[in-house]
C-alpha positions in Angstrom: 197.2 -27.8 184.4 200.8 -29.0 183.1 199.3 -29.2 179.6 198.5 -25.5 180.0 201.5 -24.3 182.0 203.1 -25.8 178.7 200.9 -24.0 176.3 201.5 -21.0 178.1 205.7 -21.3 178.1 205.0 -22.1 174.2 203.3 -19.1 173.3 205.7 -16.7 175.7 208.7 -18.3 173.3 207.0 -17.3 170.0 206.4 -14.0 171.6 209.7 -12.1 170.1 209.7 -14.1 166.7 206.0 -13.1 166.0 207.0 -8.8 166.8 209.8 -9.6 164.4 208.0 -10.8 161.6 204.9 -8.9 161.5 204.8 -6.1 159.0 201.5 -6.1 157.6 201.4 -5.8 153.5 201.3 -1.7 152.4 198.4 0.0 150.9 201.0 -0.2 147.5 201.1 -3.6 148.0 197.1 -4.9 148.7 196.5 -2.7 144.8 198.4 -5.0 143.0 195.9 -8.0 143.7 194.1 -8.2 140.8 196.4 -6.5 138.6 199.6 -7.6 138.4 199.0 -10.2 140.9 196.5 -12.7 141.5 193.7 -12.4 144.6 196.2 -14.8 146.2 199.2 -12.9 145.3 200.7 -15.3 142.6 202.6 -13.2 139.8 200.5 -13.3 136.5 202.9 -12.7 134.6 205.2 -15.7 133.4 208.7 -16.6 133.4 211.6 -14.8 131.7 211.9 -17.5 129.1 208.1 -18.8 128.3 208.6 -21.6 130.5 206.0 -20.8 133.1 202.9 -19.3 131.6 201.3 -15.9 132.1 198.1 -16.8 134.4 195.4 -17.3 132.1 192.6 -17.9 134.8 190.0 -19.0 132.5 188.0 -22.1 133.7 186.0 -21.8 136.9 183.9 -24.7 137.9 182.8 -28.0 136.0 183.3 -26.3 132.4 186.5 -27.6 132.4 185.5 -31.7 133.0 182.5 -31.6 130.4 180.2 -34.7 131.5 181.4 -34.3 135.2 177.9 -34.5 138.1 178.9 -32.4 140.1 179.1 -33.3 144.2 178.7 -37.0 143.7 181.9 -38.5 144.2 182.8 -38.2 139.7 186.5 -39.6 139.1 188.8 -36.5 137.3 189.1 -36.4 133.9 192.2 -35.2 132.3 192.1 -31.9 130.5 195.4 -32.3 129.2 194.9 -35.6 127.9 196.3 -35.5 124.5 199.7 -33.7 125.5 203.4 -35.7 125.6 206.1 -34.9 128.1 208.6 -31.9 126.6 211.3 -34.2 128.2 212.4 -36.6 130.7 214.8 -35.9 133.9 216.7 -38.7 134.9 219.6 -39.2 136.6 222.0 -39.1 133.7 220.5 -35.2 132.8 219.8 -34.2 136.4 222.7 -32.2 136.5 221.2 -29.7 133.6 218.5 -29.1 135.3 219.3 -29.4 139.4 218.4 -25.4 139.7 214.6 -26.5 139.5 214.8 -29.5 141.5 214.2 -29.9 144.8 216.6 -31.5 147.5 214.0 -34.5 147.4 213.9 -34.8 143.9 217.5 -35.0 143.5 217.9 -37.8 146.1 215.2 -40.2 144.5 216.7 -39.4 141.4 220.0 -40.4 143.0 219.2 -43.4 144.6 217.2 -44.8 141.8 219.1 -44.2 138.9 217.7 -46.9 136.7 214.1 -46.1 137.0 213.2 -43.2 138.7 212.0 -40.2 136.2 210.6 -37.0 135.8 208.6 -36.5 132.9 208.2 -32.7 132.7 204.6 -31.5 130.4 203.5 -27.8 129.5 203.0 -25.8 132.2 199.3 -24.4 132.7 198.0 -22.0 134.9 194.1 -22.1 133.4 192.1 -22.3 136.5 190.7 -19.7 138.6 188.6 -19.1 142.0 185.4 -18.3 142.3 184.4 -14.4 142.9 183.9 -14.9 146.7 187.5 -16.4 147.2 188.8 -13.4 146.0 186.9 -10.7 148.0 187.9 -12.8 151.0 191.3 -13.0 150.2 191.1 -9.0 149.4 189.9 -8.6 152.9 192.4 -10.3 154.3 195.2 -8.9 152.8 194.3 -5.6 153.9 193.3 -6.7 157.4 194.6 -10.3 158.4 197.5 -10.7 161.0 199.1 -13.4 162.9 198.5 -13.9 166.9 199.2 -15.3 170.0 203.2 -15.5 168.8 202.2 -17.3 165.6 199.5 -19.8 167.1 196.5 -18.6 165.7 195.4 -16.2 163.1 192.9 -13.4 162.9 191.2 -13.1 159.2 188.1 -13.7 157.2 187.4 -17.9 156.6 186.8 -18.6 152.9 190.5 -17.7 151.1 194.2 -18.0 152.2 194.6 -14.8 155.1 197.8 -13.5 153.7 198.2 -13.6 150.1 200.7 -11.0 150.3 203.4 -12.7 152.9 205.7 -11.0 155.1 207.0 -14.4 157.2 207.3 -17.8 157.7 204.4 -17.9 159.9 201.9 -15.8 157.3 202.8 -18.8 154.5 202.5 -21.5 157.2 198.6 -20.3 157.7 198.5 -20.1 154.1 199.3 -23.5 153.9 197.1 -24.5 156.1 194.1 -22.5 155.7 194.1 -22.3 151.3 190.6 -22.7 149.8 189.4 -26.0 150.2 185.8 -27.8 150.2 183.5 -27.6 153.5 182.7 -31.1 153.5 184.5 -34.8 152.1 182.7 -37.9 152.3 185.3 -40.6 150.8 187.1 -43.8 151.2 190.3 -44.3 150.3 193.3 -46.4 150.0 196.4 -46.5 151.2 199.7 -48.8 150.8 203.3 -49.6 152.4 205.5 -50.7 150.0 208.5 -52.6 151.0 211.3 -54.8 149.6 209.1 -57.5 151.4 206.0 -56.3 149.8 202.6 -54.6 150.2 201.3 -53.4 153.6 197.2 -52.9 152.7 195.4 -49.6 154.8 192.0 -48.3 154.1 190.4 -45.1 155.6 186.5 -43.7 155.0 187.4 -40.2 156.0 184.1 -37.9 156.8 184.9 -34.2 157.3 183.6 -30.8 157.8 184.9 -27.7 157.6 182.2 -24.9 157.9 184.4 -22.2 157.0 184.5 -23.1 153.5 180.8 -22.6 153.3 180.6 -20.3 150.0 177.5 -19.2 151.9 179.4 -18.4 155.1 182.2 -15.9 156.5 183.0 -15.8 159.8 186.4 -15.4 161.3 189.0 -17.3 162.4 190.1 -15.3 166.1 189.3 -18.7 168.0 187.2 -21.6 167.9 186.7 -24.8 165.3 188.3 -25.1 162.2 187.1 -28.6 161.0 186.0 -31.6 161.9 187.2 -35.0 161.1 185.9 -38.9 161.6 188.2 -41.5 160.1 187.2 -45.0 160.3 190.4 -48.0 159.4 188.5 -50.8 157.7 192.1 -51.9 156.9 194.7 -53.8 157.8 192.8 -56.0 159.9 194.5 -55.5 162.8 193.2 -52.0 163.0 189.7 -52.4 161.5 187.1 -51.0 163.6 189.1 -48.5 165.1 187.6 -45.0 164.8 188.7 -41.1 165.7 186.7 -38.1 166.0 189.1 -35.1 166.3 188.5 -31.1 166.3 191.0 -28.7 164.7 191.1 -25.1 166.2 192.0 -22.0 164.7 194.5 -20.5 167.0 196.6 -23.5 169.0 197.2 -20.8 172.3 193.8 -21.0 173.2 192.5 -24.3 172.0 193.8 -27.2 172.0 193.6 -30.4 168.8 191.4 -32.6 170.7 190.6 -36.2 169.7 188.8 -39.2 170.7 189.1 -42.8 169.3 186.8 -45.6 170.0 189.5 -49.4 170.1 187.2 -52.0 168.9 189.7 -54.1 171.3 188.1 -52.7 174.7 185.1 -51.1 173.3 186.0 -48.3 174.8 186.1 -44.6 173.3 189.0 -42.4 175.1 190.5 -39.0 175.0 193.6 -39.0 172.6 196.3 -36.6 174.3 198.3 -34.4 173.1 197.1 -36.0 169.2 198.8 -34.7 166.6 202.9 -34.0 165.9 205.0 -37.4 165.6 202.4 -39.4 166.6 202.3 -42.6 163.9 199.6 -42.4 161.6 197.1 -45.8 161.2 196.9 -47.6 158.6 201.1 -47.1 157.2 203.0 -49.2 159.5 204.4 -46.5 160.9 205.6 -44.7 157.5 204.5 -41.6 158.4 203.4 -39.7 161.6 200.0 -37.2 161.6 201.6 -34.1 161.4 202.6 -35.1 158.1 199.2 -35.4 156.5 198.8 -33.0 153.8 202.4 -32.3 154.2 202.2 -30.5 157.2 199.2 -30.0 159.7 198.4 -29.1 163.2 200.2 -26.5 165.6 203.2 -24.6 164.3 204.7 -24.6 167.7 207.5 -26.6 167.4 209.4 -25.1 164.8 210.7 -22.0 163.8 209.8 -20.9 160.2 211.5 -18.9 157.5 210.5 -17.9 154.5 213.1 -18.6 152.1 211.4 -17.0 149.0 210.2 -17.9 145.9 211.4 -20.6 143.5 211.1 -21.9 139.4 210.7 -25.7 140.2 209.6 -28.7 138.8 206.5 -29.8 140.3 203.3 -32.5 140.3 200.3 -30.9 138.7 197.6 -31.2 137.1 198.1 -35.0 137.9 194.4 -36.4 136.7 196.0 -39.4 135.4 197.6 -40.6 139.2 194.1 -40.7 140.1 192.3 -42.0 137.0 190.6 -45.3 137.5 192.2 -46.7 134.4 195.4 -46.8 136.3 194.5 -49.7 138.6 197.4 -50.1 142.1 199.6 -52.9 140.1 200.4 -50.8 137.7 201.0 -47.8 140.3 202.9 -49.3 143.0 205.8 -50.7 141.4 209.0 -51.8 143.6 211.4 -49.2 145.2 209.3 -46.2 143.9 205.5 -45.5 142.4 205.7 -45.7 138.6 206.8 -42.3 137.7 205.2 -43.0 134.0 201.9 -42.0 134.4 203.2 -39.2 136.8 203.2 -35.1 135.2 205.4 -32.1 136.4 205.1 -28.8 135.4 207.7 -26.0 135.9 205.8 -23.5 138.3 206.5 -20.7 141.1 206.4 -21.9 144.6 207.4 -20.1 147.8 210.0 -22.2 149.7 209.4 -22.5 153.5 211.7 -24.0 155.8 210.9 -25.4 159.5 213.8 -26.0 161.9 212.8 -27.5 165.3 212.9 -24.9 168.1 215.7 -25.8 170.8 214.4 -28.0 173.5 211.7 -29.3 171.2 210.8 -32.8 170.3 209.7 -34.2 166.8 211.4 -36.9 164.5 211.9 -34.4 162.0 214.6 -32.1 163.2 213.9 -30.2 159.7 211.3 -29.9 157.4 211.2 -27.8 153.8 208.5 -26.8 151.8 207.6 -26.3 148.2 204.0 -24.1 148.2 202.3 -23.7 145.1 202.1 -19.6 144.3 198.5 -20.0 142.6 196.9 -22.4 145.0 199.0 -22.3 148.5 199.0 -26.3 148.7 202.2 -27.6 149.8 203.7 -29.9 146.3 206.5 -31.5 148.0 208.2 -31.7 151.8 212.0 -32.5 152.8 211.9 -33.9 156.2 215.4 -34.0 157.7 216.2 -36.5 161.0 218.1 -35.6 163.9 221.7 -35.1 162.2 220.5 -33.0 159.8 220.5 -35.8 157.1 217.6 -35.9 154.5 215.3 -39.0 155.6 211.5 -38.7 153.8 210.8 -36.7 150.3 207.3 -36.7 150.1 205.3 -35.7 146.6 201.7 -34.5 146.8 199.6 -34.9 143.5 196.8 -32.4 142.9 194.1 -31.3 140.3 191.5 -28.9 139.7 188.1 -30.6 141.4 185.1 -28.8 140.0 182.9 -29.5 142.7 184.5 -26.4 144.6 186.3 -24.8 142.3 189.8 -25.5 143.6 193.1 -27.9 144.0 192.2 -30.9 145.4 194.9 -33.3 146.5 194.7 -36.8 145.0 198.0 -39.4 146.2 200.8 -38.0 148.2 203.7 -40.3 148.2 206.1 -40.7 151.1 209.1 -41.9 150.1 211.8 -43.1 152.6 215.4 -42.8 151.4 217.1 -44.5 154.1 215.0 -48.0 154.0 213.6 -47.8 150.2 210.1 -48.3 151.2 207.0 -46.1 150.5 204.0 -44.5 151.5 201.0 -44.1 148.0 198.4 -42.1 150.9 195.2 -41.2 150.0 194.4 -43.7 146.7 191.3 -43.5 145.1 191.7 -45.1 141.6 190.1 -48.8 142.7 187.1 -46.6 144.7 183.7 -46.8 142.9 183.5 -43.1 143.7 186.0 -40.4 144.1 185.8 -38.0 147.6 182.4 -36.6 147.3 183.0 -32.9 148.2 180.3 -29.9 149.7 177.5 -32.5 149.6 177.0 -34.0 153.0 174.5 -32.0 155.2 177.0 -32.6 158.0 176.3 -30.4 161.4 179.1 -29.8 164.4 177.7 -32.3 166.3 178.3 -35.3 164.3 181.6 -35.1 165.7 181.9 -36.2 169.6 183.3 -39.0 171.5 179.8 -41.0 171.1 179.6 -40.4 167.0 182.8 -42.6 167.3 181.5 -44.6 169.8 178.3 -45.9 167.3 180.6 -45.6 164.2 182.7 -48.4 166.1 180.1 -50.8 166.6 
């Protein structure tokens, strides 16, 4: 009942910002997707000066990885193998180019003077979604509004909801809800870094998201999202552990519930509250879950503004992060991943800004987004702490994964300016198999409190 009487008080405050910010996109407006804009509202056109490509759109699928097998787990291969950088930020040139730099940017670049780079590549924009994406995301931007004072969302499953957005909140569910596979079956790795050296995690991750079912559309007015079973197999203090958790759609009338068996006790128990600033496994508490993907779970806590749209200098395309010819001793060098192997391309991305609502909790009293304009995936977060002070920069890698047509998010890195230690999350180069995507035959009900329960023995 108090968890409710909460949830209640929650939505009642979001109330007024959600009326203020909810002007659906004009009949003017939905025309131009397809035209002059993308089905998910990126401009096509390029950049004034050549920088940023027109939106050529012209691979869909595994035509663009020739020798890939499709949904079994096939490392990327880099398109863009034989390019070179164009040039190099560092610290000594930062200053020429700090008006496509993010805050986060500029303060690695800062504090690591000596080593930290930025080798910037030719920007592409070749890939494209399949057919079905875009009819969704045409149906949504005619139709799709935000509800319960921004804590759910009414639209079509399958494409972002509002590719035309009119608020914080509209590019917060675009964020969370872009085009991503139904299913992941993986293992991957992750690792501390510190002046004292490498902390070890491991994670096999099983997921399921039915609403990415090309085969499916539903809507997203209220019940599950996705579906999630992760499983530490390291460090050893955590092996064994295990937790099943449910994502809703809308947060007013459904709450993020989670289990997790403790190999300890033997014992599977009801996670409460699981989500926000809660400290992630398997990081030594480098990063808390809300985090994950940059941001996830219930928007309630902040307040969000869209700031608009920015020319920045961004990780993409990064197939060679997550090749398995770069092997982790190479990677995870002192103070900072080795930014050599690293590619950033000048792209569009809508800025969006979340400052923690007055009486509030969360470690991050601020948090700022980068969101790519042709995918929706968040590229990099600012996370500022109580003062106001920036504290975490993190850096999310991506490519295009055939096996569903889409970005796919390969190592995020969460860098911690005040210690010098950092998070490489979600490694996959020393795996025998990348994530094997939309090949799993997983149902709803491989996800209860006794699925973790045998997964823990």
């Amino acid at each position: 009942m108090k968890q409710h009487a909460m949830r209640i008080a929650v939505t009642g405050a979001l109330t007024l910002f959600a009326t203020q910010a909810m002007a659906a996109a004009s009949p003017t407006e939905v025309a131009r997707l397809g035209k002059d804009l993308t089905c998910v509202g990126a401009e096509k056109a390029g950049n004034a000066d050549g920088s940023i490509p027109a939106f050529a759109g012209k691979w869909v699928g595994a035509q663009a990885n020739p020798g890939w097998k499709m949904n079994a787990g096939s490392h990327a291969s880099d398109v863009y193998a034989n390019e070179k950088p164009l040039f190099v930020i560092t610290a000594a040139n930062m200053d020429q180019y700090a008006a496509r730099l993010s805050d986060g940017q500029k303060a690695l670049l800062k504090k690591y003077p000596d080593s930290y780079k930025m080798p910037v590549y030719p920007s592409h924009r070749d890939f494209r979604y399949p057919d079905y994406v875009c009819d969704t995301a045409l149906e949504n931007a005619k139709s799709a509004k935000v509800t319960d004072g921004g804590m759910g969302v009414d639209a079509t499953t399958g494409a972002v909801p509002f590719p035309i957005p009119k608020s914080g909140t509209e590019a917060l569910w675009n964020m969370l809800l872009p085009h991503r596979p139904f299913s992941v079956n993986t293992v991957r790795d992750n690792a501390t870094v510190t002046s004292n050296g490498i902390i070890w995690g491991r994670l096999k991750s099983v997921g399921l998201t039915p609403a990415y079912d090309p085969k499916v559309r539903s809507k997203t007015s209220e019940g599950v999202y996705s579906y999630y079973m992760t499983s530490a197999l390291l460090p050893e203090r955590e092996k064994g552990g295990v937790t099943v958790s449910h994502e809703p759609y809308n947060f007013a009338k459904n709450y993020r519930l989670a289990w997790r068996y403790d190999p300890g006790t033997r014992r599977v128990r009801q996670v409460p509250g699981y989500g926000f600033d809660q400290p992630t496994s398997g990081v030594g508490g480098s990063m808390v879950i809300d985090e994950d993907r940059l941001f996830n779970g219930s928007p309630e806590r902040y307040d969000w503004k869209l700031l608009g749209k920015r020319e920045v200098y961004v990780p993409y395309n990064a197939y060679r992060v997550a090749s398995p010819k770069l092997k982790y001793k190479d990677l995870l060098t002192p103070k900072h991943p080795n930014t050599e192997p690293m590619r950033y391309e000048l792209h569009r991305v809508w800025v969006l800004e979340g400052k923690l609502k007055p009486g509030m909790r969360h470690l991050y009293s601020k948090r700022v987004m980068y969101l790519d304009e042709d995918s929706w995936h968040g590229l990099y977060s600012d996370q500022y702490d109580g003062q106001g002070k920036l504290w975490r920069a993190a850096v999310a890698h991506h490519y295009y994964s055939p096996d569903f047509s889409g970005q796919f998010n390969s190592t995020t890195f969460y860098h911690d300016l005040n210690s010098g230690s950092y998070v490489a999350y979600g490694m996959l180069n020393e795996q025998p198999k990348s994530d094997v995507l939309n090949a799993s035959g997983l149902k709803p009900e491989d996800f209860t409190a006794d699925t973790a329960r045998r997964a823990g023995k």
